[in-house]
C-alpha positions as CSV (number, residue, x, y, z in Angstrom):
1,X,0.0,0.0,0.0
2,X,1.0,4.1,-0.4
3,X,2.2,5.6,2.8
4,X,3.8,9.2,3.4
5,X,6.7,8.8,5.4
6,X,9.5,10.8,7.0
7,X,12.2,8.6,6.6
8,X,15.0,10.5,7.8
9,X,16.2,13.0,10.1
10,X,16.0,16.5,8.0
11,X,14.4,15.4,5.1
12,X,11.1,16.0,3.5
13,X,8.4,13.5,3.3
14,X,8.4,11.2,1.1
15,X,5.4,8.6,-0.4
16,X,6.7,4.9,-0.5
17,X,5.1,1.4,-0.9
18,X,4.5,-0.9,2.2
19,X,3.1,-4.0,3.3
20,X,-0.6,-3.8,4.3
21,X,-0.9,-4.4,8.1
22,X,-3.6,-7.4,8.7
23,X,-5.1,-6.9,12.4
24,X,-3.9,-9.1,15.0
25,X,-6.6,-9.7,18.4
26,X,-8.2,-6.5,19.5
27,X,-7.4,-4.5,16.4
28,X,-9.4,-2.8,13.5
29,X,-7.8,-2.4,10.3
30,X,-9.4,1.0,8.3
31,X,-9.3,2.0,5.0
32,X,-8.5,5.2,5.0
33,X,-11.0,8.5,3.7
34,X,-9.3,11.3,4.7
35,X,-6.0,11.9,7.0
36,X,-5.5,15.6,8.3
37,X,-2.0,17.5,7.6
38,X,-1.0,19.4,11.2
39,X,2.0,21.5,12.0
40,X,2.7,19.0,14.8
41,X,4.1,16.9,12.2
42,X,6.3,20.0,11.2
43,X,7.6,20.5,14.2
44,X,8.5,16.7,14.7
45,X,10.1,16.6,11.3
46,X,12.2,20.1,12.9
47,X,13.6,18.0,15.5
48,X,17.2,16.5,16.1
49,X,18.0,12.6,15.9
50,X,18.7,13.4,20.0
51,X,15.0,14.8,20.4
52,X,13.3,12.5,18.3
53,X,11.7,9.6,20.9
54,X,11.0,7.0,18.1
55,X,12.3,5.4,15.5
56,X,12.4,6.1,12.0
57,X,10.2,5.7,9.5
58,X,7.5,6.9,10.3
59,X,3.9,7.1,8.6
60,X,2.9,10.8,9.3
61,X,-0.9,11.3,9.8
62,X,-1.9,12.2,13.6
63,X,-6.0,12.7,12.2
64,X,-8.0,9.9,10.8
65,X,-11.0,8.7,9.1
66,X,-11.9,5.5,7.4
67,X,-14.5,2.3,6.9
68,X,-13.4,-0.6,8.9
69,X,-12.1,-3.0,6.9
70,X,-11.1,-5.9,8.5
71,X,-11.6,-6.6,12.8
72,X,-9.3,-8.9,15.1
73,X,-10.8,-11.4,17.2
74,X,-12.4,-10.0,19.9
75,X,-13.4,-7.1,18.4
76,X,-17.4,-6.0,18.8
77,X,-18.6,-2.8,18.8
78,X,-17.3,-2.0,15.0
79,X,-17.9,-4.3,12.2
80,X,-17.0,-4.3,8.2
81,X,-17.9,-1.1,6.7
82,X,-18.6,1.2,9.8
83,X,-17.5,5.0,9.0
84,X,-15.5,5.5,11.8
85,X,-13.3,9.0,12.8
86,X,-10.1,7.5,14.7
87,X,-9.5,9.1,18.2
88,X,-5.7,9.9,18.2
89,X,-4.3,10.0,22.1
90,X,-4.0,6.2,22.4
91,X,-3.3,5.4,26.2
92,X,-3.2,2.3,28.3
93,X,-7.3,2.2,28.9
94,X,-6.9,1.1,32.6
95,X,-4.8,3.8,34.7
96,X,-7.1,6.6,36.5
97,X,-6.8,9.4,33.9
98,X,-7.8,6.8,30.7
99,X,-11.0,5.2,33.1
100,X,-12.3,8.9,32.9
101,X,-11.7,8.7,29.0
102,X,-8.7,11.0,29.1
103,X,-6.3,8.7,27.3
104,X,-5.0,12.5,26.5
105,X,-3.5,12.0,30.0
106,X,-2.6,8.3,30.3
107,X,-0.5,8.2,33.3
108,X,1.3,4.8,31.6
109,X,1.8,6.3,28.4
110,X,5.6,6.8,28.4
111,X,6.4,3.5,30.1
112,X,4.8,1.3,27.7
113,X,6.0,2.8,24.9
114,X,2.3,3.8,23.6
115,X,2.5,6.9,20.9
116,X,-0.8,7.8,19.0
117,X,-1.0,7.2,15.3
118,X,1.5,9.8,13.0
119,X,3.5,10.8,16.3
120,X,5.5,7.2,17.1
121,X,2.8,4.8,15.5
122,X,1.8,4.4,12.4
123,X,-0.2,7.4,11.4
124,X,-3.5,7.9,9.1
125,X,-1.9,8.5,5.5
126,X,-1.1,5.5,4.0
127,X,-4.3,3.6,2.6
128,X,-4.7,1.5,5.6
129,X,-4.3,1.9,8.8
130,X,-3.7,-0.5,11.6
131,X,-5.8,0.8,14.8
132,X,-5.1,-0.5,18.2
133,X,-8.3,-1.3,19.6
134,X,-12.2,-0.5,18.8
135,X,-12.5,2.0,21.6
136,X,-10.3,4.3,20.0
137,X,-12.8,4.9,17.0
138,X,-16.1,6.9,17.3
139,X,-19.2,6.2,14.6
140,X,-19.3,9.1,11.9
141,X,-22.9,9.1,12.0
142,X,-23.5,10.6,8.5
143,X,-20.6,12.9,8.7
144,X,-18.3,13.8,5.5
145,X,-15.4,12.5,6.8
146,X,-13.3,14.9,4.5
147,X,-14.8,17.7,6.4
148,X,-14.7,15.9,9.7
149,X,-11.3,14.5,10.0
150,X,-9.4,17.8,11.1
151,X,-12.0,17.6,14.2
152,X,-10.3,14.9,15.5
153,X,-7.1,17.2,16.3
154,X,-7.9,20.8,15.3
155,X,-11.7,20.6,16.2
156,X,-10.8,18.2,19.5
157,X,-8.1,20.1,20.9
158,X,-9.5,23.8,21.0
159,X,-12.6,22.3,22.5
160,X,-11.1,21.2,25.2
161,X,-8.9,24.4,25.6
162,X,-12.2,26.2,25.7
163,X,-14.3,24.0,27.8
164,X,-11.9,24.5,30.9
165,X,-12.5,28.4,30.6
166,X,-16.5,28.5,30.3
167,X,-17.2,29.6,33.6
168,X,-15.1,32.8,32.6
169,X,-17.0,33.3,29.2
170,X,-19.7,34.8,30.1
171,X,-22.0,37.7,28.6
172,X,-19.7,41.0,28.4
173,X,-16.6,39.0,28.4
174,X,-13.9,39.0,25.6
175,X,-12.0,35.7,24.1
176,X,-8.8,36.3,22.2
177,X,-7.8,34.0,19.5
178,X,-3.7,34.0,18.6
179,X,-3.4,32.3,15.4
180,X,-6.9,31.5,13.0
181,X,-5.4,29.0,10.6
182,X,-6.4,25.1,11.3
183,X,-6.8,25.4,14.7
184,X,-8.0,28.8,15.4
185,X,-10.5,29.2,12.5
186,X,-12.2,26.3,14.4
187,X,-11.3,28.4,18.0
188,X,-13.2,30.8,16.9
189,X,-16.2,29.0,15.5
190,X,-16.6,26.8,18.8
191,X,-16.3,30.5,21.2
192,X,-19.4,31.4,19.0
193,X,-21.6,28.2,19.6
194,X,-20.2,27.8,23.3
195,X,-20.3,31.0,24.6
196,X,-21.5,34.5,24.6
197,X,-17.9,36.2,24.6
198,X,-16.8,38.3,22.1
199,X,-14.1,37.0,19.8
200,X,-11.0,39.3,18.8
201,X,-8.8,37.6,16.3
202,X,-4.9,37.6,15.5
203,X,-3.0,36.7,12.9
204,X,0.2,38.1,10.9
205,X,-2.2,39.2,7.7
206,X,-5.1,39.9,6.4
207,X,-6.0,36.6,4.4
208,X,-6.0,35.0,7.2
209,X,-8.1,37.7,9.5
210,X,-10.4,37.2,6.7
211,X,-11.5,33.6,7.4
212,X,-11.3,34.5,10.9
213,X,-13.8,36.8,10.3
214,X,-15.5,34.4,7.4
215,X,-16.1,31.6,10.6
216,X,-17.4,34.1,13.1
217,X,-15.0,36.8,14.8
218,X,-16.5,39.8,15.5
219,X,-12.5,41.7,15.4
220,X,-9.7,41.3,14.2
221,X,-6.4,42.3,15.1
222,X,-2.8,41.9,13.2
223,X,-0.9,39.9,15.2
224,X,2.4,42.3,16.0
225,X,4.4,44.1,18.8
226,X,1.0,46.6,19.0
227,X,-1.4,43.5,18.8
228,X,-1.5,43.6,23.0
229,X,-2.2,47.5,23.5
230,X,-5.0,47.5,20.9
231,X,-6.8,44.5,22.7
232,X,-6.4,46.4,26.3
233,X,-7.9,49.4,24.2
234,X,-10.5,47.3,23.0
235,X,-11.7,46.3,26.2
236,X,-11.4,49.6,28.1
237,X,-8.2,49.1,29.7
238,X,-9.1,45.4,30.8
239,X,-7.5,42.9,29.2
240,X,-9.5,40.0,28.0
241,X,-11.0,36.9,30.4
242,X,-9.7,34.4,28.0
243,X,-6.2,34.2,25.6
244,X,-6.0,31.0,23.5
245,X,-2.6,31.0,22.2
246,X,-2.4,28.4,19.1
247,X,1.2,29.4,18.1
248,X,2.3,29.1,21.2
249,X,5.7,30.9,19.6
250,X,8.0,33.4,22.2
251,X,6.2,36.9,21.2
252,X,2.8,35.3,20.5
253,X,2.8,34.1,24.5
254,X,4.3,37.7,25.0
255,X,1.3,39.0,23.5
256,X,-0.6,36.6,25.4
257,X,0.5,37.6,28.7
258,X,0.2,41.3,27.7
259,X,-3.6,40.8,27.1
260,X,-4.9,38.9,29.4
261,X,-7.3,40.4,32.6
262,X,-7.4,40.0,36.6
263,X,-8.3,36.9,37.6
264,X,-7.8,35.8,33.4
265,X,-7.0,32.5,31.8
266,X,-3.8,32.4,29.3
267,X,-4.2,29.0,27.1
268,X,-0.8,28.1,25.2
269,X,-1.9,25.5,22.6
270,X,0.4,25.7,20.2
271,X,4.1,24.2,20.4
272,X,6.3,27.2,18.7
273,X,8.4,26.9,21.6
274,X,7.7,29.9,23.9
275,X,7.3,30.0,26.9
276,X,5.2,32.8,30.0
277,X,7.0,33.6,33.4
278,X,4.6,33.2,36.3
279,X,4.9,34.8,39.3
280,X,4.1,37.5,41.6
281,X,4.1,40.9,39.3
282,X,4.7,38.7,36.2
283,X,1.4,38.9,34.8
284,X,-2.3,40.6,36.6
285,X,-3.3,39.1,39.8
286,X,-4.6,35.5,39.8
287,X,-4.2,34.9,35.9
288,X,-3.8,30.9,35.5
289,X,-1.7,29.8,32.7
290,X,-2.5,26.5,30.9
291,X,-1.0,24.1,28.2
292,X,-3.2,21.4,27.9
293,X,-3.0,18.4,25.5
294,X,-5.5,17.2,22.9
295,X,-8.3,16.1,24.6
296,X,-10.6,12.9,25.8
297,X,-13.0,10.6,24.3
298,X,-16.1,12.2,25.5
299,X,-14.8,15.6,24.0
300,X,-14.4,14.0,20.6
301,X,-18.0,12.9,20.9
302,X,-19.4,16.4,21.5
303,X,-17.0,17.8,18.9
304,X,-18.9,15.8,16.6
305,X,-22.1,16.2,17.8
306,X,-21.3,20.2,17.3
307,X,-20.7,19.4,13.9
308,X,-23.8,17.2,13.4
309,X,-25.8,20.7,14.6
310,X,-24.2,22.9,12.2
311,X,-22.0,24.9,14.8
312,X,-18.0,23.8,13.3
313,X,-17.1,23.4,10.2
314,X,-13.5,22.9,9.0
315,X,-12.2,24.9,6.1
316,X,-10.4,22.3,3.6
317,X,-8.0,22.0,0.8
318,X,-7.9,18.6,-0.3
319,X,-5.2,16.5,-1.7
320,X,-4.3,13.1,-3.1
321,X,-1.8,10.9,-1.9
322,X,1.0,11.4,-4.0
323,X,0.8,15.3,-3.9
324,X,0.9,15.0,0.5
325,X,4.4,16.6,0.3
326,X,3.3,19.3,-1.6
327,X,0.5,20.0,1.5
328,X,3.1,19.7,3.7
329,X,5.8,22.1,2.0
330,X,2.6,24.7,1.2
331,X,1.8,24.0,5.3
332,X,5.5,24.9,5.9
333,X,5.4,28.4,3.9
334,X,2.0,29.5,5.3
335,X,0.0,29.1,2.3
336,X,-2.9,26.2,3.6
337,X,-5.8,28.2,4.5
338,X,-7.8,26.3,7.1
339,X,-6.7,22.5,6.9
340,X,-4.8,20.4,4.4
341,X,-6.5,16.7,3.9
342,X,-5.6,14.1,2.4
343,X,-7.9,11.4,0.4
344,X,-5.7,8.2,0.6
345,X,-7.7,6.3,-1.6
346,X,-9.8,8.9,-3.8
C-alpha cells in the first residue's frame, strides 16, 4: 500500500510502498478517507536525531478517518464497513486518567511505549491503517469525513482548551484568539456556539483575519508588537478573560501575557516553543496559565455532535496521496488556509 513517510532526520516527506498491516486480536484495520496535515508533524520533522523519541520511519498522519475493513478477534462494537473517525491519544485504557476517558493524559503512556497514530505509530496517510483497539474509533454518524477529519485534532483540541474556561465566558466578556489557521479558524467557530464572549482575532495578515472573520470573529487584530495594547484598548483598559494562544511561539505568549485580565485565563496550545513567566508581578493578579494536550474521548463525541448541529465546520484544501508533500511544504510556507487533507484512496 501508499504511505507518506519521513524517513530521515532532515528530510522532506516522502510517499513509499509498504506491506498492508492485517489486524492481530483486539485490532481494526481502516481504509482510510481522509488523514489531516498538522503542524505537529512539522515540528516533529524540525527536531534533532537526539530529540526524536521514536524510530524512523514513520507514517505521518496524527488525524484519521476511514471504513473498517477488517476486525481482530475479539473485536465488537465495529464491524465491516462502519464509517468511523479514529481518536488519536492512544493510552493504556486502565490507569485513573484513561477510566475517565482522558487517554490525553494516560498516566502509563511513556512507560509502555504507547505513541498515538503519526506521532510514534503508524499514522493515518497510508491507505490502511492499523488501529489498536475499537475504543479508540467513534461512529461518523453521516458525517463527510473529508470535512470531519481535522475535528479529531484541530476541532478536539481547541474544545477542550475552551471548555476549561467556560465559567469565565460569560456575557460581556472577551475571548482572544492568537493564530486563525487550522486550529484557530475552528477556535473561533466553537467560542461562537459555546459562549456568549466576544471573539478578537490575531494573525500576521489579512487573508487569514479574513477567514477568521469568514467563521465568526466579531474583530480582528494583526498579530504584531501593538497586537497587546490594541486589545487592552478594546476592552477599556481590561484585558480579556480568555487568551488562546495556538502558536504558542516566544512573542505570541508575550502577546498573550500582555492581554490577558485580573483573575484571566492564558491557554498556550500551540508548540512554537515559547514559553510565560509566572509569578508574583509577572502577569495581573490571579491569571492561570495553561497548556493542555488534545483532549478525551467524551470531547471527541461532543465535537462531533457540534458538527452534526451545524456549529463547526473545517475549512479544507484537499489533496491526493501522492501530492501530501506538496500539502506539507505549502503547510511549511503559510499558504494552507484552514486545513490540508488528504484522500488516501480517492
Amino acid at each position: 500500500m501508499k504511505a507518506v513517510q519521513y524517513v530521515e532526520v532532515g528530510s522532506a516527506p516522502v510517499v513509499v510502498d509498504i506491506p498492508k498491516p492485517t489486524p492481530g486480536p483486539g485490532q481494526v484495520l481502516l481504509k482510510v478517507t481522509a488523514a489531516g496535515v498538522c503542524h505537529s508533524d512539522i515540528a516533529v520533522m524540525s527536531w534533532s536525531a537526539e530529540q526524536l523519541p521514536f524510530p524512523l520511519p514513520l507514517t505521518l498522519g496524527h488525524e484519521g478517518a476511514g471504513i473498517v475493513a477488517e476486525v481482530g478477534d475479539g473485536v465488537r462494537a465495529v464491524k465491516a464497513g462502519d464509517a468511523v473517525a479514529v481518536y488519536g491519544p492512544w493510552g493504556c485504557g486502565m490507569c485513573l486518567e484513561c477510566a475517565q476517558g482522558k487517554e490525553n493524559y494516560c498516566l502509563r503512556a511513556d512507560e509502555l511505549g504507547i505513541r498515538p497514530p503519526g506521532l510514534g505509530a503508524p499514522g493515518a496517510i497510508a491507505e490502511y491503517l492499523l488501529v489498536d483497539h475499537e475504543r479508540h474509533l467513534v461512529p461518523l454518524d453521516g458525517l463527510d469525513p473529508v470535512e470531519t477529519v481535522p475535528l479529531t485534532d484541530a476541532g478536539l483540541t481547541p474544545y477542550h482548551a475552551i471548555k476549561k474556561s467556560l465559567p469565565k465566558l460569560l456575557p460581556g466578556s472577551t475571548a482572544v484568539v492568537i493564530g486563525t489557521g487550522g486550529l484557530g479558524h475552528v477556535g473561533i467557530q466553537l467560542l461562537r456556539a459555546m459562549t456568549a464572549a466576544r471573539v478578537i482575532a490575531l494573525d500576521v495578515t489579512e487573508d487569514k483575519l479574513a477567514l477568521a472573520r469568514e467563521v465568526g470573529a466579531h474583530d480582528t487584530v494583526i498579530s504584531d508588537a501593538d497586537a497587546a495594547k490594541k486589545i487592552k484598548d478594546m476592552t477599556g483598559g481590561l484585558g480579556a478573560e480568555v487568551v488562546l494562544d495556538f502558536v504558542g511561539a516566544p512573542p505570541t505568549v508575550a502577546t498573550a501575557g500582555a492581554s490577558v485580565r485580573v483573575e484571566g485565563d492564558v491557554t498556550i496550545v500551540g508548540i512554537g516553543g515559547g514559553t510565560l513567566a509566572v509569578g508574583f508581578g509577572a502577569l495581573p493578579y490571579e491569571v492561570s496559565v495553561m497548556a493542555p494536550y488534545w483532549g478525551s474521548r467524551s470531547e471527541l463525541i461532543e465535537v462531533l455532535d457540534l458538527a452534526r448541529a451545524g456549529s463547526v465546520k473545517v475549512h479544507v484544501e484537499t489533496y491526493g496521496i501522492d501530492d501530501a508533500p506538496k500539502a506539507y511544504e505549502r503547510l511549511h510556507e503559510g499558504k494552507i488556509r484552514g486545513r490540508a487533507v488528504i484522500l488516501p484512496n480517492g
